[in-house]
C-alpha positions in Angstrom: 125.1 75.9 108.5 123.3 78.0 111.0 121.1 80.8 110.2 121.6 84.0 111.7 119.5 86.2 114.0 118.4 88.8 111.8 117.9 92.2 113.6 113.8 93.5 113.2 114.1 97.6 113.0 111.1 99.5 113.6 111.3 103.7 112.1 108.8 105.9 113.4 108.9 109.7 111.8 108.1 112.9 113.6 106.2 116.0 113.3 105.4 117.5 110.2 104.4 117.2 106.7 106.1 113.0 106.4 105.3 111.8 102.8 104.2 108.1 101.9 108.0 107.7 100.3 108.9 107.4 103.8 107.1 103.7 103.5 107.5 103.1 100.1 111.2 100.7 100.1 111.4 101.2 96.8 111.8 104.7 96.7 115.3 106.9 97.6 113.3 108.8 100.4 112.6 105.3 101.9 112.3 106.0 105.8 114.3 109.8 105.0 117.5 107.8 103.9 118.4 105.9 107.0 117.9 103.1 106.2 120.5 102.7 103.4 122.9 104.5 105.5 122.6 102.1 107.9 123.2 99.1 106.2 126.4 100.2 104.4 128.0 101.6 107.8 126.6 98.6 110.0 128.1 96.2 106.8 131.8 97.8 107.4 131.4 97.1 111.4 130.9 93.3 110.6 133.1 93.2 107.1 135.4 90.6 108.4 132.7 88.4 109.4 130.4 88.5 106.5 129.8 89.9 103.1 126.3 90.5 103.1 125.9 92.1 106.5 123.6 94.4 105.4 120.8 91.8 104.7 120.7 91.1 108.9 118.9 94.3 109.2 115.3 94.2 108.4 113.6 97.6 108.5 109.8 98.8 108.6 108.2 101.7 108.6 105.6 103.4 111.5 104.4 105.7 109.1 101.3 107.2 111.1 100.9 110.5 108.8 97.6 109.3 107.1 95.9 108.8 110.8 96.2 112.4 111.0 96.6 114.0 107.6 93.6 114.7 106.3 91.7 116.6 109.0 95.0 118.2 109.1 94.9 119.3 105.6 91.1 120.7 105.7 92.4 122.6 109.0 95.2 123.7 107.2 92.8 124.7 104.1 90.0 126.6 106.7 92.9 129.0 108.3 94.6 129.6 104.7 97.8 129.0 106.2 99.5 128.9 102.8 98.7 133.0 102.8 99.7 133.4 106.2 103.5 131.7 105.5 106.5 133.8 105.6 110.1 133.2 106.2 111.2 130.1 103.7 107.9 128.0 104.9 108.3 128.7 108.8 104.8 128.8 109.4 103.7 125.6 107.6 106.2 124.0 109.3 105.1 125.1 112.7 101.7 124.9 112.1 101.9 121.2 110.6 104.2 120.1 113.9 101.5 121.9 116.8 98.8 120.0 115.0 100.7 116.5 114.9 102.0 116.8 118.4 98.2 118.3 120.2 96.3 115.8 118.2 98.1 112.9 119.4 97.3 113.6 122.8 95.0 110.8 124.2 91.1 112.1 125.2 89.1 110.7 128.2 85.6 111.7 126.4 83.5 109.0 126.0 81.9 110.7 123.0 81.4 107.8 119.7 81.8 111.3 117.4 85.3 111.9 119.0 88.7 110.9 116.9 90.8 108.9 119.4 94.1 109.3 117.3 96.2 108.4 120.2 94.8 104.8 119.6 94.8 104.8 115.8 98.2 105.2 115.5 99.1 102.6 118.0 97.2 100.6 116.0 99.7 101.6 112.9 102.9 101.1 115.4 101.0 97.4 116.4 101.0 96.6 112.5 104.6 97.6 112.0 105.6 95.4 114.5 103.3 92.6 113.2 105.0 92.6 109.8 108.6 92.6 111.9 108.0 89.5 113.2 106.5 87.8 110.3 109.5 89.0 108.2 112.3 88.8 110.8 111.2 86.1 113.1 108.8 85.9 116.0 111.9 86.2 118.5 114.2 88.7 116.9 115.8 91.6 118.6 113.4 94.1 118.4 115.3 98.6 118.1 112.7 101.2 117.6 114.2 104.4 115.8 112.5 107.5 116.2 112.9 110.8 115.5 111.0 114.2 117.2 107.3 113.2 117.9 108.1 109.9 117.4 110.3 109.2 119.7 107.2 110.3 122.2 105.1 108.0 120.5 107.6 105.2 120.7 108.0 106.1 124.6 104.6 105.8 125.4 103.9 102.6 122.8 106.1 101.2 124.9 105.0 102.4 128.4 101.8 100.6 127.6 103.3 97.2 126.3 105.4 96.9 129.4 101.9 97.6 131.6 100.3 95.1 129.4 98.3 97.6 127.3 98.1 96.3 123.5 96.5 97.2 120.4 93.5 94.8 118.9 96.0 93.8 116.5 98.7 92.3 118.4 99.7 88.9 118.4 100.8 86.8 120.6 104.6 86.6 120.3 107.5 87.6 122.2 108.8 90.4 119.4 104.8 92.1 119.1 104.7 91.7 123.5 107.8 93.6 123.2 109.8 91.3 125.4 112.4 91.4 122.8 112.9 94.8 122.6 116.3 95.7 122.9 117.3 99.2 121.9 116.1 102.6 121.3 117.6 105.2 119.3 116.1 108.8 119.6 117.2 111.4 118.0 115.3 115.7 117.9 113.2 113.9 120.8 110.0 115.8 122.3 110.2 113.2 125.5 110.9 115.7 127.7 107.6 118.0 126.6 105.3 114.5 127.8 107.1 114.1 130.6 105.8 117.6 131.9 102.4 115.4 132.4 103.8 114.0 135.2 104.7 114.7 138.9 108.7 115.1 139.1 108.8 114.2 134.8 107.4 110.7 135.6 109.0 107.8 135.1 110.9 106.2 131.8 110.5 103.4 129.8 113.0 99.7 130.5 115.0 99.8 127.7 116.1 96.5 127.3 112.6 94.6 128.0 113.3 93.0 131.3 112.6 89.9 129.5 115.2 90.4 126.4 117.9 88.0 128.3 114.9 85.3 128.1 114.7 85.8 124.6 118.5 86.7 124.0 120.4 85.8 127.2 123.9 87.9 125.7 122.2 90.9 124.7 122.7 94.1 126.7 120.6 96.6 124.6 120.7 100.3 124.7 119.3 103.4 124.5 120.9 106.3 122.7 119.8 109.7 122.3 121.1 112.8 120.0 120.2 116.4 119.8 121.3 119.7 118.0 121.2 122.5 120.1 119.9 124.9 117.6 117.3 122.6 116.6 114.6 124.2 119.0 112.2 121.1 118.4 114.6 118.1 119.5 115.9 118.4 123.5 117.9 116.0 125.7 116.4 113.2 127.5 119.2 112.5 130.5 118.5 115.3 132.6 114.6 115.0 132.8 115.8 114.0 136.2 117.8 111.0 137.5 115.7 107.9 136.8 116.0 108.7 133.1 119.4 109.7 133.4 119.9 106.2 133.9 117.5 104.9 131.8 119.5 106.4 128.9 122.1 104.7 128.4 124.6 107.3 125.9 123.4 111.2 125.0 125.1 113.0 122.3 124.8 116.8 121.2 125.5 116.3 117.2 125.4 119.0 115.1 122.9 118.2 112.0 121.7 119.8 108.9 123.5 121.9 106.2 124.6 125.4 105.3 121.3 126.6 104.9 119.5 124.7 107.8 122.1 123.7 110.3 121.9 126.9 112.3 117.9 126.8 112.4 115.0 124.9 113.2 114.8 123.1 109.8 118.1 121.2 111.5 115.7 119.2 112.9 114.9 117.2 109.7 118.6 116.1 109.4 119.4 114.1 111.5 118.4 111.4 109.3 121.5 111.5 107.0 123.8 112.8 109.5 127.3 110.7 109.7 127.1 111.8 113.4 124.0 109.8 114.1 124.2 106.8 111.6 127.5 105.6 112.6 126.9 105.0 116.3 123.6 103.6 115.5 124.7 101.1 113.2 128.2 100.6 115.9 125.4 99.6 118.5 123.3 97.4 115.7 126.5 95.8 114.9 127.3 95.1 118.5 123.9 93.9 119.5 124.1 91.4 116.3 127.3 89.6 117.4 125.6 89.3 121.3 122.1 88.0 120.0 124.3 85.4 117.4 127.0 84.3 119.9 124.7 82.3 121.8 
């Protein structure tokens, strides 16, 4: 009997206060709940083809948190923002998203004594990917999921791989090169804020890899992006202008969240657990599985 093509998922998490659960697959909080979620819903797309669909997806997480957490934390300490903080937490929560999101941002200095986070946590996305293709094959189908910041980080990980930039730590196969890099699912993105860097917004990412059909010659690929428009932290990605436009391939405005956060900014943590974005995820996982293992 054949073996299948198992699909190699890479989560990357956003702004904010992200918690080692997020990496820890034994724990319920394991990347915020999608992953579980994905599974069951991508297992009832393929039911009538096999019972352990589930098993096909193989998940790790880009949890670059500790690269910034600490100075973070003694930052967070010198201002005595915990005094400062009104409204339900508001401020930690804005104060803990600036810092993520302006710390990332790559320097020129040449200074030894500077932090070059920007590189650090490629070096934690180059690791993720590592440990994909040693656990789900060297030539699997390669999605990145990521939410708010890190669907930025994921944007520009890739801009670099597909100009030949690399982390130290990359190998030399075709899932860590990125040439089998299929889809990308975004979801409370901050793409559009980077994109402001640029003359006209720039230019996107190829999503697939121009060299996926190499790899996967019936795989089409995708990239899908969600947003809530009260969640003031998560914005379209279509109409940066017309080459992204194309470059995405769907856009969906989703409403996230609960009673008590679905008509705020704290909507912007919910779109992990949202029916609304899991079930077209795992629809374009499912369809992606059956092109990659029709071959």
């Amino acid at each position: 009997m054949t073996m299948s093509q198992k699909i190699a998922i890479a989560v990357i998490h956003g702004i904010g206060q992200a918690q080692p659960d997020f990496a820890d697959p034994q724990d319920r909080k394991f990347l915020s709940g999608i992953a579980s979620r994905l599974q069951k819903a991508f297992s009832n797309e393929l039911k009538d083809q096999m019972s352990d669909a589930g098993s096909e997806l193989v998940f790790e997480p880009i949890y670059w948190a500790e690269v910034v957490q600490k100075r973070q934390e003694k930052l967070y300490r010198n201002l005595g923002v915990s005094k400062l903080s009104r409204f339900f937490g508001a401020r930690d929560f804005i104060f803990h998203s600036l810092a993520d999101s302006i710390a990332y941002q790559p320097t020129s200095s040449a200074s030894d004594s500077d932090v070059h986070i920007y590189e650090d946590v490629h070096r934690v996305f180059g690791e993720t990917l590592s440990e994909l293709a040693n656990k789900a094959g060297e030539n699997a189908p390669l999605c990145i999921i990521g939410h708010s910041m890190g669907a930025a980080i994921a944007s520009n990980y890739i801009w670099d791989m597909q100009h030949n930039k690399f982390p130290a730590n990359s190998n030399n196969n075709p899932l860590e090169q990125g040439k089998t890099l299929s889809a990308l699912y975004t979801f409370g993105s901050q793409i559009p804020f980077w994109a402001m860097r640029f003359e006209g917004f720039g230019v996107p990412i190829q999503i697939p890899s121009p060299e996926l059909t190499t790899h996967h010659p019936n795989a089409q690929g995708e990239w899908i992006n969600f947003y809530d428009r009260d969640d003031l932290l998560g914005y379209p990605i279509q109409s940066i202008n017309q080459a992204y436009k194309a470059a995405v391939t769907h856009e969906y405005e989703v409403k996230v969240g609960n009673l008590l956060t679905g008509w705020n900014t704290f909507s912007h943590n919910g779109y992990w657990t949202s029916k609304n974005v899991t079930r077209p995820i795992a629809s374009s996982l499912a369809r992606l599985w059956q092109q990659v293992n029709s071959q």
